[in-house]
C-alpha positions in Angstrom: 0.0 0.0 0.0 1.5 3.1 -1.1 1.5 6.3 1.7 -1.0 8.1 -0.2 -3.4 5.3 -0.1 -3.0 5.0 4.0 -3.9 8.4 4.0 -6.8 8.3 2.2 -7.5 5.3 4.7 -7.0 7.4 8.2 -9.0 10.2 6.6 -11.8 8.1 5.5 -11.9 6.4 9.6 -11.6 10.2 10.5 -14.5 11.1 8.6 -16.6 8.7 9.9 -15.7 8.8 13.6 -16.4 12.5 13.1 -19.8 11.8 11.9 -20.4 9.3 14.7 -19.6 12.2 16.6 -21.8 14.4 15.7 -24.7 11.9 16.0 -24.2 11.5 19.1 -24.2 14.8 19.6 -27.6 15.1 18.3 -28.6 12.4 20.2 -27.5 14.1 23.3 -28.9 17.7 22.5 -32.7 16.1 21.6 -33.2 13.9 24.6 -35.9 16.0 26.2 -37.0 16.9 22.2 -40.9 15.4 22.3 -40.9 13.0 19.6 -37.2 13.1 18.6 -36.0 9.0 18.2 -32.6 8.1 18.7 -30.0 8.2 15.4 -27.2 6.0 14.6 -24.5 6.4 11.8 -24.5 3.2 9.9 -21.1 2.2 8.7 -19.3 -0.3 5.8 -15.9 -1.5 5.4 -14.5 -0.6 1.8 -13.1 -3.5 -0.2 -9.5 -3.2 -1.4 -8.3 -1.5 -4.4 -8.1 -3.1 -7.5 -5.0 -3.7 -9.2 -4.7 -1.3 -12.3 -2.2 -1.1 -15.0 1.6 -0.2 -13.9 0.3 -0.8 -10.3 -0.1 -3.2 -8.1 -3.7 -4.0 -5.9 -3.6 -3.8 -2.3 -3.8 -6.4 0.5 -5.7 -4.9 2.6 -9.1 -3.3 2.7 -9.6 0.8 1.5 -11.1 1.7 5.1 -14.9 2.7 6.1 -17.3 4.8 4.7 -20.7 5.6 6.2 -23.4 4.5 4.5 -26.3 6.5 6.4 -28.1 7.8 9.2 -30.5 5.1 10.6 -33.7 6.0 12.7 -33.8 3.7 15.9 -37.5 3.8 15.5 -40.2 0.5 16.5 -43.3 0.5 14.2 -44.6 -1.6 16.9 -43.7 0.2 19.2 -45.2 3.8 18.0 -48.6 1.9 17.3 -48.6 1.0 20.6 -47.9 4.6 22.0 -50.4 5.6 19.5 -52.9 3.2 21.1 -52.2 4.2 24.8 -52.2 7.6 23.9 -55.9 7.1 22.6 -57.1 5.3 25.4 -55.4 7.8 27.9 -56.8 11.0 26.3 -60.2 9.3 26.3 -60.5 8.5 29.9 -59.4 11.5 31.1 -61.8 13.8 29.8 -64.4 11.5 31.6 -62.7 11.2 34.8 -62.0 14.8 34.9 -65.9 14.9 33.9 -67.2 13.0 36.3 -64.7 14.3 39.1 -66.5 18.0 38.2 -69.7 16.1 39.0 -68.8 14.9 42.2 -68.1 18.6 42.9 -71.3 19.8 42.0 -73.2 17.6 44.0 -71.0 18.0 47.0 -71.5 14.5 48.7 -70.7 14.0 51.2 -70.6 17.0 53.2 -71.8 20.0 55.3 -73.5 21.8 52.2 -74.2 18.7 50.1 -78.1 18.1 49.3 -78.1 15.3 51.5 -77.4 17.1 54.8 -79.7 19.9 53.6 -82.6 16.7 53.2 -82.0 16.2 56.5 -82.2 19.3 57.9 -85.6 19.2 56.2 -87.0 16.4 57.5 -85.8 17.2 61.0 -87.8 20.9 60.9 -91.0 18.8 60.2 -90.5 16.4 63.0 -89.7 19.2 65.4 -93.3 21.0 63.7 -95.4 17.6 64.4 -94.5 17.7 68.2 -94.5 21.4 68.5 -97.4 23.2 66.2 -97.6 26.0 68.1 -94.4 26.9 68.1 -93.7 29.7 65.4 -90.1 29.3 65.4 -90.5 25.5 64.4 -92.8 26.5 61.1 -90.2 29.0 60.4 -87.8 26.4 60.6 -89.6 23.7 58.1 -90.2 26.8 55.7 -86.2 27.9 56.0 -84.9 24.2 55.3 -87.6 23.8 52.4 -85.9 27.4 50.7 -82.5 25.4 51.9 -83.4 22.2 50.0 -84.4 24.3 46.5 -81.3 26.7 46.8 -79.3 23.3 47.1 -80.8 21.8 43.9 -80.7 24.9 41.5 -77.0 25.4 42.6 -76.1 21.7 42.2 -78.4 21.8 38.8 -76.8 25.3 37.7 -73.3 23.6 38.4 -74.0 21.0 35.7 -75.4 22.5 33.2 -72.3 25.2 33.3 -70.3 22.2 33.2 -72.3 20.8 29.8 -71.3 24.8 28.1 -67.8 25.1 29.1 -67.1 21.5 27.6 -69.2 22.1 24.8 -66.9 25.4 24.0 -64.0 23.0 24.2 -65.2 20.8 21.3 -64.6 23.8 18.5 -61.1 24.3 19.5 -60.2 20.8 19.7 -61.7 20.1 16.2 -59.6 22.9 14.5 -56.7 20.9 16.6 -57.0 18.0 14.6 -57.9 19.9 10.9 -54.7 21.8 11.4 -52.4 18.8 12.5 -54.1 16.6 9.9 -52.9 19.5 7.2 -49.6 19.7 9.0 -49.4 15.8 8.8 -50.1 16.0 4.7 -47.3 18.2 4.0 -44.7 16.1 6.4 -45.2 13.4 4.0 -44.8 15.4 1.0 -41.5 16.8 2.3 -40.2 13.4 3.4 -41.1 11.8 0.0 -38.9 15.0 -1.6 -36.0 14.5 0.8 -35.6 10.6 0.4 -36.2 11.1 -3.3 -33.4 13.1 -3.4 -31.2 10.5 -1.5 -31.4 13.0 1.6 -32.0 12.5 5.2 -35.5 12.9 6.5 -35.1 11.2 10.3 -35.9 15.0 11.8 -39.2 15.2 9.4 -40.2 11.5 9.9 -39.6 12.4 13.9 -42.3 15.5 13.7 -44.8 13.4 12.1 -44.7 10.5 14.6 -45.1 13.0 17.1 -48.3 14.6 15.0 -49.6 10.9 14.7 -49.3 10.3 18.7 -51.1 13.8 18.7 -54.0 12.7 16.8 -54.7 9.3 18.3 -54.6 11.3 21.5 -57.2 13.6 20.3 -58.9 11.8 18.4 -58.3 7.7 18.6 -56.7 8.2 15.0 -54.8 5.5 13.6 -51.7 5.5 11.6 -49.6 3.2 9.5 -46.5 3.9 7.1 -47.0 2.6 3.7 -44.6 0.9 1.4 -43.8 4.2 -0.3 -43.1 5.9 3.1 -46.4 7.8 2.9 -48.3 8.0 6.2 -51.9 7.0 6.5 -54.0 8.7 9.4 -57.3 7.0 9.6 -60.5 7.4 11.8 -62.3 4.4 12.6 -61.3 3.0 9.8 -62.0 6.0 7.1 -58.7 8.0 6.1 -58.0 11.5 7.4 -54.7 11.4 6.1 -53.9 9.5 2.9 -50.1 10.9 1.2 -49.7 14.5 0.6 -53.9 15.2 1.0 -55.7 15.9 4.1 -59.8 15.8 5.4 -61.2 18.2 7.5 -64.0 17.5 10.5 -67.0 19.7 11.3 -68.9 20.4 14.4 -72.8 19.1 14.6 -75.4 19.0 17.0 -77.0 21.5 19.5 -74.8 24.5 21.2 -77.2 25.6 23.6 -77.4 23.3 26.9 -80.6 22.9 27.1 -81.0 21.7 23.7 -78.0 19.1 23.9 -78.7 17.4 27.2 -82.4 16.6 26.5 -81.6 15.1 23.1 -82.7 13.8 20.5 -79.9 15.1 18.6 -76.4 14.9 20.0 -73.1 16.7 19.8 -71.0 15.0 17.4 -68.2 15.6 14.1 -68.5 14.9 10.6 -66.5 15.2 7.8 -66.5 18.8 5.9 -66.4 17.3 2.4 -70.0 14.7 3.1 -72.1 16.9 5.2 -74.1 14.6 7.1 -72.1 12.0 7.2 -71.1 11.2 10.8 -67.4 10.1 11.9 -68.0 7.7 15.0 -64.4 8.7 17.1 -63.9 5.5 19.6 -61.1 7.2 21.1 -58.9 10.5 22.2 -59.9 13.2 24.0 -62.5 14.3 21.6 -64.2 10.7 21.7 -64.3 11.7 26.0 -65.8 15.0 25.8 -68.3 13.9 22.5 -69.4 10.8 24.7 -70.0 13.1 28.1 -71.9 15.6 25.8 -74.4 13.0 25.0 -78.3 13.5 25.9 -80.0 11.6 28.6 -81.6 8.3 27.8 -84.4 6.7 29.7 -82.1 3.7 30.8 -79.7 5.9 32.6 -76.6 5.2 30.0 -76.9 8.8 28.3 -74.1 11.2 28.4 -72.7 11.5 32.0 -73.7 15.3 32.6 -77.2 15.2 30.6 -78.1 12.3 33.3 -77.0 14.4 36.4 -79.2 17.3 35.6 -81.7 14.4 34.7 -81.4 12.4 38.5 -81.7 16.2 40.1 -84.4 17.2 37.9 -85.9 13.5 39.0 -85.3 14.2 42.6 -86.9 17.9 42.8 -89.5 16.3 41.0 -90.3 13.4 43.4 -89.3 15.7 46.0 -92.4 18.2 45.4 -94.6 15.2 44.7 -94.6 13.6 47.7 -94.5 16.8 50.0 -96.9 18.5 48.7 -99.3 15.4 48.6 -98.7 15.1 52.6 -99.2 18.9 52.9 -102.4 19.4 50.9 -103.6 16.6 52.8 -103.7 18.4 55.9 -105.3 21.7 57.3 -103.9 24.8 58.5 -104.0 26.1 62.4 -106.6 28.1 61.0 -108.6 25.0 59.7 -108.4 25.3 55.8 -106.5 23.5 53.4 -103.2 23.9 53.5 -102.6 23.5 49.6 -99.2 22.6 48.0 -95.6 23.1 49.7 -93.6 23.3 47.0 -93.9 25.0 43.1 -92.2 24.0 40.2 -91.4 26.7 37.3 -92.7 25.1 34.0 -90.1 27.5 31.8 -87.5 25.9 33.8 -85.7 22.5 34.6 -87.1 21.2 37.9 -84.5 21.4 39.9 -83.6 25.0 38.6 -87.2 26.3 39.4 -88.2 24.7 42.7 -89.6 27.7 45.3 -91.6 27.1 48.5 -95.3 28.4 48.1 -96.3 29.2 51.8 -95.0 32.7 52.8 -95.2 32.2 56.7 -95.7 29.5 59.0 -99.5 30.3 59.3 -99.8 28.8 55.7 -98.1 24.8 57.0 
């Protein structure tokens, strides 16, 4: 081997410790990068020189060259994260749902409607044993005001909680449109790079990270095909599909009152079929849609339409069975004592329950 062939050797392993190097690096600088995989440099012995005319081959090999920058990335193992991510983003809007729930209805506790109940039934026992006692009607008639404050607060609470989640379902639409755009063009800039023989491990990095994005808002799902293209689907019908993109729309009611007595529902469909519905099994979207959802006689409606439903039931059955009792007795004053509770028929039950007597003379 002559001297100037060992040199081109040594500058060849140089070259591609160097670019080891700087992969490393990279590696170091992106490991709290969301998304960013780990690179390796991918390297290949060279095979000896060929022997030419006037000279003579060489023994030994012509060094290393490096043949690329691999991606240390798991199609598995992103469909997997994919997955989780879907099933994580959609119980969390209904445990964060039904946590706000628990809030409203403030059981158990001091305040809660229970204690209040109580209170209630107590003021009529103490009445029974002491009907001439003014402060004992005042009593019943104070709890009673208690009791309907308790249930148009708790019913108020829920019905807030149906509009501020309802607000949410806009933005989080637009969400998906905008990465599903963003998505689109990924894979038309990867196919141009790799066409080109260049790199694209940063590019394919982004659009994993957009693909965990969707199934977490979502429940998309996304494979690579053969020509390095990525396909975003939502159950089952492509969002994604190379370099072109869909776009979702928002239907169903706005107004609270609409959406949690039904028939028709909150829900998305796609922007170029009006009409046609996309049934989301999955992401955050999927949560909120499904918590959105209007009461059903069996009790397996949307989680906040069937609150306001079992408060609206128990203000209901409440003033039912009260105000039977109390109309079937008589006044100190001997006439009938007429109903003890009202409920406003422009309003949900538990929203307009008032107490009709004015005074204890009326109990």
């Amino acid at each position: 081997m002559s001297s100037f062939a060992g040199l081109q050797l040594a500058q060849r392993g140089l070259n591609a410790a160097q670019q080891a190097t700087l992969i490393t690096g990279q590696n170091i600088s992106n490991v709290a990068t969301p998304g960013y995989t780990r690179q390796r440099v991918e390297q290949a012995s060279l095979a000896p020189a060929t022997a030419t005319f006037g000279s003579v081959g060489s023994p030994v090999g012509a060094g290393v060259t490096v043949t690329g920058i691999s991606r240390l990335g798991d199609a598995l193992l992103d469909t997997g994260v994919r997955t989780s991510a879907a099933a994580a983003g959609y119980a969390d809007v209904r445990a964060a749902a039904y946590t706000s729930l628990e809030d409203a209805w403030g059981e158990p506790g001091p305040t809660a409607l229970s204690q209040k109940l109580t209170a209630f039934w107590s003021a009529w026992d103490v009445l029974a044993t002491n009907t001439d006692e003014p402060g004992a009607g005042v009593a019943v008639l104070q709890s009673g005001r208690d009791v309907a404050a308790g249930l148009e607060t708790a019913r108020m609470a829920v019905t807030t909680q149906w509009t501020d989640r309802r607000a949410g379902v806009d933005p989080q639409v637009a969400q998906v449109n905008a990465t599903a755009s963003r998505l689109a063009d990924l894979n038309r800039a990867i196919s141009t790079a790799t066409g080109a023989g260049g790199a694209a491990n940063e590019l394919i990095d982004e659009r994993a990270r957009l693909a965990e994005e969707l199934a977490s808002t979502a429940g998309a799902t996304a494979r690579v095909e053969a020509d390095g293209g990525m396909t975003v689907r939502l159950n089952g019908t492509w969002l994604v599909s190379g370099t072109a993109s869909r776009a979702l729309v928002v239907t169903g009611p706005a107004d609270a009152a609409a959406g949690m007595a039904g028939p028709a529902a909150v829900g998305v469909a796609w922007q170029d079929a009006p009409g046609t519905p996309v049934p989301l099994t999955g992401g955050r979207l999927a949560g909120t849609l499904s918590v959105l959802a209007p009461a059903d006689g069996s009790g397996t409606g949307g989680a906040i339409a069937q609150a306001a439903a079992a408060l609206d039931g128990i203000a209901t059955g409440l003033a039912d069975a009260v105000n039977a009792a109390h109309a079937a007795g008589t006044t100190r004053a001997g006439t009938p004592a007429g109903a003890f509770f009202a409920l406003d028929p422009g309003r949900p039950a538990a929203a307009g329950l008032s107490v009709v007597p004015a005074d204890p003379s009326a109990l």
